[in-house]
C-alpha angles and dihedrals in degrees: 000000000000121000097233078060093067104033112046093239089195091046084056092053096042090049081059110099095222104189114085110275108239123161092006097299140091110257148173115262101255083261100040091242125160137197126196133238117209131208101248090211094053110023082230119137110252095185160319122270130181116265106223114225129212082256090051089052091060098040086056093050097046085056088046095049089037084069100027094105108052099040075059088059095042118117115273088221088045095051093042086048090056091047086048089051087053091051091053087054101047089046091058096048094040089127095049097054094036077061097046083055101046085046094056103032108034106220124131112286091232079071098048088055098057096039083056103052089045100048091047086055084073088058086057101042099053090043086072096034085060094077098038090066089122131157139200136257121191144149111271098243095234081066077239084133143290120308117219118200118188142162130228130175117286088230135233108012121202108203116209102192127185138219108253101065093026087173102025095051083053105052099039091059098029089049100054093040093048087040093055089041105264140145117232137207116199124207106182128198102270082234098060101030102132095064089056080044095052102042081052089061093051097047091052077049091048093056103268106160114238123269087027098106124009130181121220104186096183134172081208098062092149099060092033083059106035088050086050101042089042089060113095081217098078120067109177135053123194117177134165116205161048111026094228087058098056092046088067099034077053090057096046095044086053082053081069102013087244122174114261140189108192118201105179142159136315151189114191125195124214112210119199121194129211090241092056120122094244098199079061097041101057092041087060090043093059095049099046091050104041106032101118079013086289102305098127128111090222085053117124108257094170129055106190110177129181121242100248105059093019094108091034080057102044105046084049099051090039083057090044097050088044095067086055102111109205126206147107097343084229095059115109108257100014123140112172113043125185126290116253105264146001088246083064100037085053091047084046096057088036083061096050094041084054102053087045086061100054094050110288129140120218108231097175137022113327099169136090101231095218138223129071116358130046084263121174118175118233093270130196133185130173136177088066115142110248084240106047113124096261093069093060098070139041106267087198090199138082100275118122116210114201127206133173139217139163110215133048091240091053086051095049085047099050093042090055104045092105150098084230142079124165117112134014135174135193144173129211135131092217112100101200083054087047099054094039104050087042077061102035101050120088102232145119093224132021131194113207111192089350140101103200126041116173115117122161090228088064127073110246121207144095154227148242097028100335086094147274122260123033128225125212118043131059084303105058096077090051087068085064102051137069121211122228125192115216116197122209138192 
């Protein structure tokens, strides 16, 4: 039986506010304008959903800034209740938005499920992380008199989300600032725009006080954001995405000194050591390519094998990744959906094409299938130098590309020889390795006998120019709050 059989694909999209949510309630953009958001599987429209205007953008930061102050004053345990409630929701309607995701993005529904019980676990985290924001109080150690050091929210945020984690991106950025008492601003993808929509909605139904999060989807995102981070009132910018772009949103916020959390690009290598345990290894592989069909910044972008155990790996994961079945990602059994757009798909098969023409040999799939959908097989190709031109870039799809070498410090080198750095993996069964390549790679996160890291009780980020500041974790409230030192007698 097909899933859009059991879920009534057309009753999830009607339950979506589509207008942008300002001042807790579902409105027109200031012109009227739409915009429209297509089924990735199919090309079809799915809707119609308001396109926010520069006007929109400060109307909804004069509301914002009208209730800053007291959702700053609210209760810890108040605010971390209401972040709890939307947690509960989210939890009930978990099916409904894995579908709306599925829907929008296009990806299998075995993904969007998972996306969506891991992003509500940020809902739950920084529910309990609200009412653990201390300080310190101590002697200065001269006797001169007592040191206060307290934390106060870092004021008005303004939330860039991407695409690929349409509810995940969210939570992850809208738990920790209403934990730590701010007011957001969200600016979804224009492809992904109904999950933010709907999580609105559940966080109005939760108890959020009006004002206190809007969503602005937009086809004008230049302009929306430029107007928002160019205003003095916003103190904070959080954005997940391309590495280019952050570069930019980074250069407008030094024009006001403004707080920023940078999220960016990466290309992770997965090292995989002679002494590995292979069976492990690929299974890790697997999951850490193709998990969101491999449209995941964590997701591994170099294979780099040791001789010994290369052709052992590759015919395995070849035989792995050729038991994937692709189709509509609401289709019953389906476990690879399209990419997003024809734009990716095309800078998929570019990248395939590119690492052909410097030697490699494809092993598996290689070829969009055509027709309707933003289709791209699971694709693997080996024999491809650790330097070509392919491994210098995020591929974002399901392809698999494949490199030798023969010692650890070739490995390391070759791991390393990047801009990026935000996630690695590696496997290996020897401990001292273990211990040293963890060290010795340049990277903000590192997966040791797994193929899959995130956790929202770890801080996620990277270095080099995958990003500053990490979100999840301990760490991440402490992007939303400013510290202020209070001297006493």
């Amino acid at each position: 039986m097909s899933t859009t059989e059991i879920i009534d694909t057309q009753a999830v999209l009607d339950g979506v506010p589509t207008g942008l949510w300002i001042g807790g309630e579902s409105v027109d953009a200031s012109d009227a304008g739409t915009f429209t958001v297509y089924d990735p599987a199919t090309e079809e429209p799915l809707t119609q959903v308001a396109d926010a205007t520069v006007e929109d953008a400060r109307r909804a930061l004069d509301i914002a800034t009208s209730v800053a102050d007291d959702w700053a004053a609210t209760p810890a345990r108040e605010r971390g209740e209401i972040l709890r409630r939307a947690f509960g929701l989210v939890a009930d309607r978990t099916d409904d938005l894995a579908m709306l995701m599925t829907l929008e993005l296009g990806r299998a529904l075995p993904d969007s499920l998972a996306e969506a019980r891991y992003g509500n676990e940020f809902l739950r985290w920084f529910a309990e992380e609200a009412v653990r924001i201390d300080g310190r109080f101590t002697h200065s150690p001269a006797g001169t008199g007592r040191i206060v050091v307290t934390h106060a929210p870092v004021g008005p945020c303004l939330a860039i989300t991407p695409w690929n984690f349409p509810l995940a991106m969210g939570t992850r950025k809208i738990g920790p600032a209403l934990a730590a008492g701010n007011v957001m601003l969200v600016k979804p993808a224009h492809e992904t725009p109904l999950t933010m929509l709907a999580l609105a909605e559940i966080f109005a139904e939760a108890g959020l006080p009006a004002g206190v999060l809007s969503v602005l989807p937009t086809m004008r995102a230049r302009e929306v954001s430029s107007a928002i981070i160019g205003d003095d009132r916003i103190r904070k910018i959080s954005f997940t995405g391309s590495t280019p772009v952050g570069k930019n949103l980074l250069g407008q916020a030094a024009e006001r000194v403004q707080r920023t959390s940078m999220e960016l690009g990466g290309n992770a290598p997965f090292v995989v050591f002679d002494d590995a345990d292979v069976d492990k290894a690929v299974e890790g592989a697997f999951l850490a390519k193709m998990r969101n069909g491999g449209e995941a910044c964590t997701a591994a972008n170099r294979f780099l094998v040791q001789s010994g155990v290369v052709e052992e790996f590759t015919e395995k994961l070849v035989e792995k990744m050729s038991a994937v079945r692709i189709g509509p990602g609401y289709d019953d059994g389906v476990t690879l959906g399209p990419l997003v757009s024809a734009a990716q798909r095309d800078k998929v098969a570019e990248a395939v094409e590119n690492a052909v023409a410097h030697g490699g040999r494809v092993r598996l799939g290689g070829k969009a299938p055509g027709g309707k959908g933003f289709f791209y097989p699971a694709t693997v190709v080996d024999n491809v130098d650790a330097y070509a031109p392919v491994t210098r870039g995020e591929i974002f799809g399901p392809v698999a590309v494949i490199s030798s070498f023969d010692s650890e410090d070739e490995a390391i080198k070759a791991a390393n020889s990047t801009d990026f750095g935000l996630a690695a993996y590696f496997f290996t069964r020897d401990l001292d390795r273990a211990l040293r390549v963890s060290t010795a790679l340049d990277s903000g996160m590192v997966g040791v006998n797994r193929g899959v890291i995130s956790d929202v009780a770890a801080p996620f980020g990277g270095v080099k120019e995958s990003g500053i500041g990490r979100e999840g974790g301990s760490e991440g409230i402490e992007e939303y709050l400013t510290v202020k030192y209070v001297a006493f007698t």
